[in-house]
GUGUTOR-421930 format. One record per residue: x, y, z of N, C-alpha, C, CB in turn; residue number from 1; chain; residue in one letter. Coordinates in nm, 3 decimals. Each point is the difference from the previous one (the first is absolute). Glycine has a CB too. Layout:
BEGIN
@n.X->X n.Y->Y n.Z->Z ca.X->X ca.Y->Y ca.Z->Z c.X->X c.Y->Y c.Z->Z cb.X->X cb.Y->Y cb.Z->Z num->NUM cadena->A residuo->A
...
END
This chain:
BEGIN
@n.X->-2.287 n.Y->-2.411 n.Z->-1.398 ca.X->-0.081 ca.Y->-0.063 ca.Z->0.103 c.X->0.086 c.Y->-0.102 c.Z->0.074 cb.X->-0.212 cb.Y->0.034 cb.Z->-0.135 num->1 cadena->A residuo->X
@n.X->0.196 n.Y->-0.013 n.Z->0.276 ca.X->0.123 ca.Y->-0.063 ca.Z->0.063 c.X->-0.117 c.Y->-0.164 c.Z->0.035 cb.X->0.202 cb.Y->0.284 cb.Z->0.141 num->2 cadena->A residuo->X
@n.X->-0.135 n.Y->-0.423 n.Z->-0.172 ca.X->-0.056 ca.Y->-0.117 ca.Z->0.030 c.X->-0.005 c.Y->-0.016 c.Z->0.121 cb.X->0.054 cb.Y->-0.080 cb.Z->-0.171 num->3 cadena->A residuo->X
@n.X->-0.193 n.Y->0.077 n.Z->0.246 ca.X->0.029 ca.Y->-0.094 ca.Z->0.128 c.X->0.076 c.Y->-0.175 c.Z->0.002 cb.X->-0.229 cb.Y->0.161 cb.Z->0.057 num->4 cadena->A residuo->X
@n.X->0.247 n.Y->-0.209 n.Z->0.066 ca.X->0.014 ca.Y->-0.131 ca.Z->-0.018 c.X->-0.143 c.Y->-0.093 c.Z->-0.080 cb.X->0.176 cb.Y->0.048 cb.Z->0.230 num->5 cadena->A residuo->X
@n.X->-0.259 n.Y->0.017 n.Z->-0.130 ca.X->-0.159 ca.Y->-0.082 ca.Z->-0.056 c.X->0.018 c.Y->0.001 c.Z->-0.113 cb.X->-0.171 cb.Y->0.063 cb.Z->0.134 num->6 cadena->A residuo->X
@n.X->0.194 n.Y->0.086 n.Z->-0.227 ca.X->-0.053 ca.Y->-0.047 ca.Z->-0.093 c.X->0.128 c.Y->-0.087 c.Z->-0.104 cb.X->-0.209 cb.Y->0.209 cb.Z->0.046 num->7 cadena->A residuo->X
@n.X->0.318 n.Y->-0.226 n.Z->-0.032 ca.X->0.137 ca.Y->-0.048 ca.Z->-0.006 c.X->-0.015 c.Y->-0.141 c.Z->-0.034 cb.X->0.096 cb.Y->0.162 cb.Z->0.168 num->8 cadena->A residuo->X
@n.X->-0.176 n.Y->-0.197 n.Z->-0.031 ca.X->-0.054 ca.Y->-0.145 ca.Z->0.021 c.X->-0.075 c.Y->-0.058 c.Z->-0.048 cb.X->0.036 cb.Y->0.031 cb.Z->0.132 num->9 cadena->A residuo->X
@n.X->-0.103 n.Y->0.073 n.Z->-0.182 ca.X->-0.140 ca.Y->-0.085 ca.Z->-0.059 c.X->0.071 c.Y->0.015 c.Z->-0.189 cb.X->-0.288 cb.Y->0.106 cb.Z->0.236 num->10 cadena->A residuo->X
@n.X->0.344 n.Y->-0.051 n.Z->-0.268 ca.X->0.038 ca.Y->-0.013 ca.Z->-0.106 c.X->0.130 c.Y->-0.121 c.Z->-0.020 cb.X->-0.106 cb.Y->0.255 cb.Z->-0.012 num->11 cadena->A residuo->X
@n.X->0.120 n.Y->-0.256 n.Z->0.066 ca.X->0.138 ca.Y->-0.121 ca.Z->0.024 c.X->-0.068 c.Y->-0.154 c.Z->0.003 cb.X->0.163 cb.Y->0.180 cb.Z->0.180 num->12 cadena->A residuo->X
@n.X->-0.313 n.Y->-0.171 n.Z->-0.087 ca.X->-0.049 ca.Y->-0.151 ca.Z->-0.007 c.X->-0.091 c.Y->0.024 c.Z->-0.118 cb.X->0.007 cb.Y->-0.091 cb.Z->0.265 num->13 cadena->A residuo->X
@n.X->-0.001 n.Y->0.141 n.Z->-0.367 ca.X->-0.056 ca.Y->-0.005 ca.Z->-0.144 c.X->0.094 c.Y->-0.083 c.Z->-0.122 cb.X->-0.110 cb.Y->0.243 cb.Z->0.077 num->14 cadena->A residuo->X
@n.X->0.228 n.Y->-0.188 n.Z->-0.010 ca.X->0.088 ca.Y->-0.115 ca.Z->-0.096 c.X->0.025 c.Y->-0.122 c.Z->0.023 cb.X->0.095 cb.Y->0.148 cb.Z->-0.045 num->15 cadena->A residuo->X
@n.X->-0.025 n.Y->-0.225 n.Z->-0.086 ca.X->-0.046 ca.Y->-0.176 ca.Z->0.026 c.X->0.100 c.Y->-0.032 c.Z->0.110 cb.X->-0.072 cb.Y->-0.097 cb.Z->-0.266 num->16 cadena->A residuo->X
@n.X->0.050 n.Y->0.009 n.Z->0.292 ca.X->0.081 ca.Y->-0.080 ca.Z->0.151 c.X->0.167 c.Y->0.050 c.Z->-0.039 cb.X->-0.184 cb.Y->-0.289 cb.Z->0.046 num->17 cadena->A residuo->X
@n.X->0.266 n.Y->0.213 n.Z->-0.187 ca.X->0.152 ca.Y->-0.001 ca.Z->-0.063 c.X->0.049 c.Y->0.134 c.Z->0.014 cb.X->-0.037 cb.Y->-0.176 cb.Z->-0.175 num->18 cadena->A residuo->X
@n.X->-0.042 n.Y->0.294 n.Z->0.154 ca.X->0.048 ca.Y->0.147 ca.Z->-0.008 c.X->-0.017 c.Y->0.035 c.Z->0.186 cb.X->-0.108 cb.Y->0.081 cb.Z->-0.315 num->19 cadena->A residuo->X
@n.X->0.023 n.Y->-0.113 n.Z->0.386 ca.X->0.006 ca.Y->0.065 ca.Z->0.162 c.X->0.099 c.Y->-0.084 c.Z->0.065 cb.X->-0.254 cb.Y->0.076 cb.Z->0.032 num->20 cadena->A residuo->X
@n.X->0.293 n.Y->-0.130 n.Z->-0.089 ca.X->0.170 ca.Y->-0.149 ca.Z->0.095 c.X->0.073 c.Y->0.085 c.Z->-0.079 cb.X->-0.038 cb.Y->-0.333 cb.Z->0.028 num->21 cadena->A residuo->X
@n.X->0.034 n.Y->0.373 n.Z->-0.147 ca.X->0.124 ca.Y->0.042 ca.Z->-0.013 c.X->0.008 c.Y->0.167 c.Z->0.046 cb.X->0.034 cb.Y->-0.201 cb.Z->-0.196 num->22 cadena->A residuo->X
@n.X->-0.128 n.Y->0.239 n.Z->0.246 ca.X->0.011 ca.Y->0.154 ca.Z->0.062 c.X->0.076 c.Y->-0.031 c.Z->0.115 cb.X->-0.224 cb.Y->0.116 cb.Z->-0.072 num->23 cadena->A residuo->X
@n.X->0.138 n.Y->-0.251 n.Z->0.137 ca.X->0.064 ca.Y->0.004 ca.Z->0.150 c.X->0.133 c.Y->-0.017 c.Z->-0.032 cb.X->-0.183 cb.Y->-0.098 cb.Z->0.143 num->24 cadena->A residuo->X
@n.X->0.247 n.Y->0.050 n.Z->-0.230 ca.X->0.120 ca.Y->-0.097 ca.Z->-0.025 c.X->0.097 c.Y->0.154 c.Z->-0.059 cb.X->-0.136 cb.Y->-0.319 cb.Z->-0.086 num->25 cadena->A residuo->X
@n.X->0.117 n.Y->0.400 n.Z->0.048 ca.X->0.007 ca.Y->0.107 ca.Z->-0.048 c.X->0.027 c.Y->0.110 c.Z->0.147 cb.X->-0.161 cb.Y->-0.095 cb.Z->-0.242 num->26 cadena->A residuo->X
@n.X->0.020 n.Y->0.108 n.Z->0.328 ca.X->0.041 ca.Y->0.074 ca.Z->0.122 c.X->0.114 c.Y->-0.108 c.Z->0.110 cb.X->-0.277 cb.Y->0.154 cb.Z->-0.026 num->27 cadena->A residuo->X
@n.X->0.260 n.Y->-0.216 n.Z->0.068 ca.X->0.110 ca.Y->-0.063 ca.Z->0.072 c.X->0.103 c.Y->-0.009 c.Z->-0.004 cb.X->-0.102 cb.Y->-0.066 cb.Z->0.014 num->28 cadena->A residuo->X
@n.X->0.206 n.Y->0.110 n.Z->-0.202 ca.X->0.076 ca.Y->-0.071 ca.Z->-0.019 c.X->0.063 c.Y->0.143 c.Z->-0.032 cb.X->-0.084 cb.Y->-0.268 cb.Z->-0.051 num->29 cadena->A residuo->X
@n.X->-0.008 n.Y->0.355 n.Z->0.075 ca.X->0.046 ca.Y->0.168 ca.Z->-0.016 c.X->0.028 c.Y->0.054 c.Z->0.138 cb.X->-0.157 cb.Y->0.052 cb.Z->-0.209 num->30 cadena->A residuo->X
@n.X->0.117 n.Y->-0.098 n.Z->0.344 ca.X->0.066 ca.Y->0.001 ca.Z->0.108 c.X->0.143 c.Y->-0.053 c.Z->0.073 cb.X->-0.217 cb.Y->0.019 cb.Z->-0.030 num->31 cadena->A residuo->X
@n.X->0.230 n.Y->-0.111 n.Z->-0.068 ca.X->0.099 ca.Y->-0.122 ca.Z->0.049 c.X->0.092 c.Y->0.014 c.Z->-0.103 cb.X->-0.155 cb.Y->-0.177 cb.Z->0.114 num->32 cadena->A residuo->X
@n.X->0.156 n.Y->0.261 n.Z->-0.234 ca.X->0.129 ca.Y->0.062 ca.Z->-0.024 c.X->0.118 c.Y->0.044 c.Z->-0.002 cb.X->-0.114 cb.Y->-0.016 cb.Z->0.001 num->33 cadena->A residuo->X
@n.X->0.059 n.Y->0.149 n.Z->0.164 ca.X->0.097 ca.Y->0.024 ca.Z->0.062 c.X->0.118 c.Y->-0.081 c.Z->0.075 cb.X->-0.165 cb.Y->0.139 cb.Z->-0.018 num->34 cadena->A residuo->X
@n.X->0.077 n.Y->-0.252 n.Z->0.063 ca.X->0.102 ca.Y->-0.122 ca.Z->0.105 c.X->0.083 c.Y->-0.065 c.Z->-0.101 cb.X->-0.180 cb.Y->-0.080 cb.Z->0.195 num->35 cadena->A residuo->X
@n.X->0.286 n.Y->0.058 n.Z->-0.122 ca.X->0.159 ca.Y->-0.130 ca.Z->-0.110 c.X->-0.080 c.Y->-0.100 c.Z->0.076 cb.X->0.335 cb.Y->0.100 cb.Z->-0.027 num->36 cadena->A residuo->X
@n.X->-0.427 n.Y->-0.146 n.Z->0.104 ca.X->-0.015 ca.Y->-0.160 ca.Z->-0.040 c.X->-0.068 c.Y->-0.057 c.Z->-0.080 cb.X->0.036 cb.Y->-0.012 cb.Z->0.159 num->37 cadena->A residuo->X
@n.X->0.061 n.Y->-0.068 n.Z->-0.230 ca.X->-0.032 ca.Y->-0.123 ca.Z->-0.097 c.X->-0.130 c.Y->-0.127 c.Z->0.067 cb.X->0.301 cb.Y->0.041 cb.Z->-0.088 num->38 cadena->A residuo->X
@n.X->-0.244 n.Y->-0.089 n.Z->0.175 ca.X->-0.109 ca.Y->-0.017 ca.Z->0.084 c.X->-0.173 c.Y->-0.010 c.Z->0.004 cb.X->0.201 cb.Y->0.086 cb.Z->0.052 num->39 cadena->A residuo->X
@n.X->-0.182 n.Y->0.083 n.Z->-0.022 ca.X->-0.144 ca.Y->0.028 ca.Z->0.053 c.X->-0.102 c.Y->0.038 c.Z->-0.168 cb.X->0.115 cb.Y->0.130 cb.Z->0.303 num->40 cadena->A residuo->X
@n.X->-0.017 n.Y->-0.084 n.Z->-0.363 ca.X->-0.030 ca.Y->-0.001 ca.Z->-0.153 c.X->-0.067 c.Y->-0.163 c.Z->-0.045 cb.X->0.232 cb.Y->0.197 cb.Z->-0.045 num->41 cadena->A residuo->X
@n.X->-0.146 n.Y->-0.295 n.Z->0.028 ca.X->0.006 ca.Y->-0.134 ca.Z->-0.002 c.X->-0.127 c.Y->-0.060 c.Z->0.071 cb.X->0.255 cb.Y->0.017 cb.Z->-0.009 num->42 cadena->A residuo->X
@n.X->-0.268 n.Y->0.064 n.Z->0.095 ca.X->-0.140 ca.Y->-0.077 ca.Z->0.095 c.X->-0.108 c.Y->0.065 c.Z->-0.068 cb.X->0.093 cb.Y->-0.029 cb.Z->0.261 num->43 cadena->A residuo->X
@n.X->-0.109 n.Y->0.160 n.Z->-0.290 ca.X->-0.097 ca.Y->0.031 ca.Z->-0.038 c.X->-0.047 c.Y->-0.054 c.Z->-0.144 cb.X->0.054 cb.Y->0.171 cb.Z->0.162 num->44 cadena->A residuo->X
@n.X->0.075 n.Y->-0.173 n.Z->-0.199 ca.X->-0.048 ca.Y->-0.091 ca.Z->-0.185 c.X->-0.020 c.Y->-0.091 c.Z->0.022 cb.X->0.112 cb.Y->0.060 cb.Z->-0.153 num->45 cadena->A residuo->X
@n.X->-0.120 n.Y->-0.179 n.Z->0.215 ca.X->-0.004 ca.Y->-0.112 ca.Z->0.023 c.X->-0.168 c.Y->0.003 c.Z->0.075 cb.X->0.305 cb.Y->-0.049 cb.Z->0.006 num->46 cadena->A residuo->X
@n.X->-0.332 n.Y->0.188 n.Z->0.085 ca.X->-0.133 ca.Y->-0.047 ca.Z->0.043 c.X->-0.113 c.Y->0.012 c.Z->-0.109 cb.X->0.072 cb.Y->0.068 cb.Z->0.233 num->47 cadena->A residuo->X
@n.X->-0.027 n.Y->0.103 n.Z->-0.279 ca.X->-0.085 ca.Y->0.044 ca.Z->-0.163 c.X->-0.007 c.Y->-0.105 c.Z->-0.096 cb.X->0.087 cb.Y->0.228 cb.Z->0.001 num->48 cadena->A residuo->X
@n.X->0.009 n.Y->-0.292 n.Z->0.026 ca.X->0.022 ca.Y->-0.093 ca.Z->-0.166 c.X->-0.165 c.Y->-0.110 c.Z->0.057 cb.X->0.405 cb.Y->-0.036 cb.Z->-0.078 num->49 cadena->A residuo->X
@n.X->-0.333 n.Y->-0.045 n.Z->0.217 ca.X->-0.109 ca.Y->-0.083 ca.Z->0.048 c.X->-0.168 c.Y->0.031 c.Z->0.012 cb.X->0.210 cb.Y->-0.054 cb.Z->0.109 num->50 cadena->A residuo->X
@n.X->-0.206 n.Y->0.191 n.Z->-0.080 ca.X->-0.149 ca.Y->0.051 ca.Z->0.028 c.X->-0.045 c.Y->0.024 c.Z->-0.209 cb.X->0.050 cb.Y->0.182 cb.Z->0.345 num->51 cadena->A residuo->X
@n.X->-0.030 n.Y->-0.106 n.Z->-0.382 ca.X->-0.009 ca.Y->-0.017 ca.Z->-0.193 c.X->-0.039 c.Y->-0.140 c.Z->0.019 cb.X->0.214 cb.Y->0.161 cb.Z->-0.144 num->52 cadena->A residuo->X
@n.X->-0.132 n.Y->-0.272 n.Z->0.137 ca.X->-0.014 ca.Y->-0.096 ca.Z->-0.057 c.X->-0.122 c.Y->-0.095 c.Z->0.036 cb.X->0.233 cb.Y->0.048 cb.Z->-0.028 num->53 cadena->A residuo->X
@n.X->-0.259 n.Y->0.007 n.Z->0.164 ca.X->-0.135 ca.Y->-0.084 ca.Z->0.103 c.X->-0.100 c.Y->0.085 c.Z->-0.078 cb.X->0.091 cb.Y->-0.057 cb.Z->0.296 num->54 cadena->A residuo->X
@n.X->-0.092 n.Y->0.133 n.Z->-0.330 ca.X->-0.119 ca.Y->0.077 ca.Z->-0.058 c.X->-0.051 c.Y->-0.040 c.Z->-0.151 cb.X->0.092 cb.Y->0.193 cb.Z->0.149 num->55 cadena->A residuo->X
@n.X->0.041 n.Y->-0.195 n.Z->-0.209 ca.X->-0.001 ca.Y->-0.080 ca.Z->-0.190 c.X->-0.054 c.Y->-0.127 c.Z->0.053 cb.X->0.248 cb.Y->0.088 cb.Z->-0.164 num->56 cadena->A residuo->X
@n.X->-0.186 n.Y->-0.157 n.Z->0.277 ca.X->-0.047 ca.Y->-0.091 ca.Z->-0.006 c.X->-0.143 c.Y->-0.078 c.Z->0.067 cb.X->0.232 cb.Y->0.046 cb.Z->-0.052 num->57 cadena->A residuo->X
@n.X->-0.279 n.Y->0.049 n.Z->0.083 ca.X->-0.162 ca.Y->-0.003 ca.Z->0.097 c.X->-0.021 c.Y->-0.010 c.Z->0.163 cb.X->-0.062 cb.Y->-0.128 cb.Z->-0.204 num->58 cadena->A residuo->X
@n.X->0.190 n.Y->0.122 n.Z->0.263 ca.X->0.038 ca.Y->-0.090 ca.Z->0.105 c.X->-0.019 c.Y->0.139 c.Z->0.137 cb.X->0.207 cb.Y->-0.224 cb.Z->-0.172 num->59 cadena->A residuo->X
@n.X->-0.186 n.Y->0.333 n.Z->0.084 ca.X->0.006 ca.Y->0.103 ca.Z->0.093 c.X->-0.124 c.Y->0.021 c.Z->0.134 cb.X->0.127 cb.Y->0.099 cb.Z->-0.228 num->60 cadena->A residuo->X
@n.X->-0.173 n.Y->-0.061 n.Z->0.310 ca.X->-0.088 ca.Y->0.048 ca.Z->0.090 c.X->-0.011 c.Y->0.103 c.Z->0.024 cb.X->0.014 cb.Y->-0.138 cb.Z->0.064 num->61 cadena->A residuo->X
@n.X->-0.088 n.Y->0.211 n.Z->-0.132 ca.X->-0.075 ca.Y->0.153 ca.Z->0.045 c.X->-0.071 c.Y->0.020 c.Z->0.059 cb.X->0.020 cb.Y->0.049 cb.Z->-0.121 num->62 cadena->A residuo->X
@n.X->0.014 n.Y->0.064 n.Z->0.194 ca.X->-0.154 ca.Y->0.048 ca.Z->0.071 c.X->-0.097 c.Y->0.119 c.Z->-0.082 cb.X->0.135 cb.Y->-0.042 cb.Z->0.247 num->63 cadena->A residuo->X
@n.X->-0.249 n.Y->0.065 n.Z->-0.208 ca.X->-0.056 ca.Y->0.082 ca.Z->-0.043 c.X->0.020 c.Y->0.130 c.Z->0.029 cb.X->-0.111 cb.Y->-0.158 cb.Z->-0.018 num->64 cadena->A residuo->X
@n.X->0.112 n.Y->0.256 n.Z->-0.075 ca.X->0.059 ca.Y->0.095 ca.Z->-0.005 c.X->-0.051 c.Y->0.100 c.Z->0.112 cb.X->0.048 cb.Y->-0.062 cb.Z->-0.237 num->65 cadena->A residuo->X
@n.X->-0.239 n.Y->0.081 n.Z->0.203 ca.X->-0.021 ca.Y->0.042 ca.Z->0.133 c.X->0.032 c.Y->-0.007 c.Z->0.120 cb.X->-0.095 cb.Y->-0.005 cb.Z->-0.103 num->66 cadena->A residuo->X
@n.X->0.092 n.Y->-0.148 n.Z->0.126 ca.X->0.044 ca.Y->-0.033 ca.Z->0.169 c.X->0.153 c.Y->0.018 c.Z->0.040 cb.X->-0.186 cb.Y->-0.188 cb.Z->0.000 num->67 cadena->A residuo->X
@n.X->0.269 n.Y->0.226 n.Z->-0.117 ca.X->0.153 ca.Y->-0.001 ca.Z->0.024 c.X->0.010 c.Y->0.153 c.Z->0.042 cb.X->0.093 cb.Y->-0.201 cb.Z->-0.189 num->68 cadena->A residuo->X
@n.X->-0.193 n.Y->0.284 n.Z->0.125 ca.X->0.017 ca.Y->0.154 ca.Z->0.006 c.X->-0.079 c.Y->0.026 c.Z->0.139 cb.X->0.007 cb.Y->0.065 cb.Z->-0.285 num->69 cadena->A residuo->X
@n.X->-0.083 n.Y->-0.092 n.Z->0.339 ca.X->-0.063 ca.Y->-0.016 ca.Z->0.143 c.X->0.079 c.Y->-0.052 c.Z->0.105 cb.X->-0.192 cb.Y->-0.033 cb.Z->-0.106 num->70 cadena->A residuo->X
@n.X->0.297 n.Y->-0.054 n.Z->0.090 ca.X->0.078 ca.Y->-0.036 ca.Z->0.068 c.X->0.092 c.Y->0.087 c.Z->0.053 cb.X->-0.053 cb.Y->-0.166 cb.Z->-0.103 num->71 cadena->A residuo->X
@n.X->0.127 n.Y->0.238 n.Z->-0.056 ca.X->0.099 ca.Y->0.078 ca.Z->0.009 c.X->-0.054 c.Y->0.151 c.Z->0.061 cb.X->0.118 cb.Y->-0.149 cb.Z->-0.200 num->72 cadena->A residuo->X
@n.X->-0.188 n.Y->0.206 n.Z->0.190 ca.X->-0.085 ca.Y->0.104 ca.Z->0.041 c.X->-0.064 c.Y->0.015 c.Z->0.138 cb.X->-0.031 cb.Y->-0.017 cb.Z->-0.221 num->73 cadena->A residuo->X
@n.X->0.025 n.Y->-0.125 n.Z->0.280 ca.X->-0.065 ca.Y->-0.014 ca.Z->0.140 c.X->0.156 c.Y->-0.027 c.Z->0.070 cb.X->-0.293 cb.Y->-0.121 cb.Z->-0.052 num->74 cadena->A residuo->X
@n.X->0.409 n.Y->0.064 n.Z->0.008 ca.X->0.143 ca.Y->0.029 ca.Z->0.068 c.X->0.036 c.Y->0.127 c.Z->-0.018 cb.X->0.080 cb.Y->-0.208 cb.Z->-0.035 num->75 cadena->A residuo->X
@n.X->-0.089 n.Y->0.282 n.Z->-0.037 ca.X->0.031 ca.Y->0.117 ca.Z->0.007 c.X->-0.037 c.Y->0.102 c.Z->0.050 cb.X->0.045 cb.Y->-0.079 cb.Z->-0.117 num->76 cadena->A residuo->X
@n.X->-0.144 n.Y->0.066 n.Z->0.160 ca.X->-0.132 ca.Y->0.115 ca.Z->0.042 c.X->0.000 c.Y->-0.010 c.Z->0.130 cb.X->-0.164 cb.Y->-0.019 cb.Z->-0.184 num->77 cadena->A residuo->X
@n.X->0.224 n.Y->-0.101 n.Z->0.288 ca.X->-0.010 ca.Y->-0.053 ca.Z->0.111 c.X->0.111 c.Y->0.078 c.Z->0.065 cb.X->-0.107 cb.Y->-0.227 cb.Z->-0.068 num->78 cadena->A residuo->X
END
């Protein structure tokens, strides 16, 4: 059975907050592989590390999931 995204998505916001940062932290860092910069690597650990840590530490700002997926769906559809 081939996964849509939907349903991809909706299984992904089932897991706890520490395991979906580290997916993202996981997909990003599997694109940026390919590139020799140290750099752009460096920036991204440094942003992942910061965003994790606003979250352990309560500080983070989310939006709601619905209204983030209405957002993304009404830019796209346009």
């Amino acid at each position: 059975m081939q996964r849509t995204i939907e349903n991809l998505t909706t299984e992904l916001i089932k897991l706890p907050k520490r395991e979906r940062l580290e997916i993202v932290r996981f997909i990003l860092f599997l694109d940026n592989r390919s590139l020799d910069s140290d750099d752009i690597d460096s920036a991204w650990e440094k942003e992942i590390t910061d965003r994790v840590r606003a979250v352990d530490e309560g500080t983070a700002i989310g939006i709601d999931y619905d209204k983030a997926m209405q957002k993304i769906e009404k830019r796209f559809t346009s």
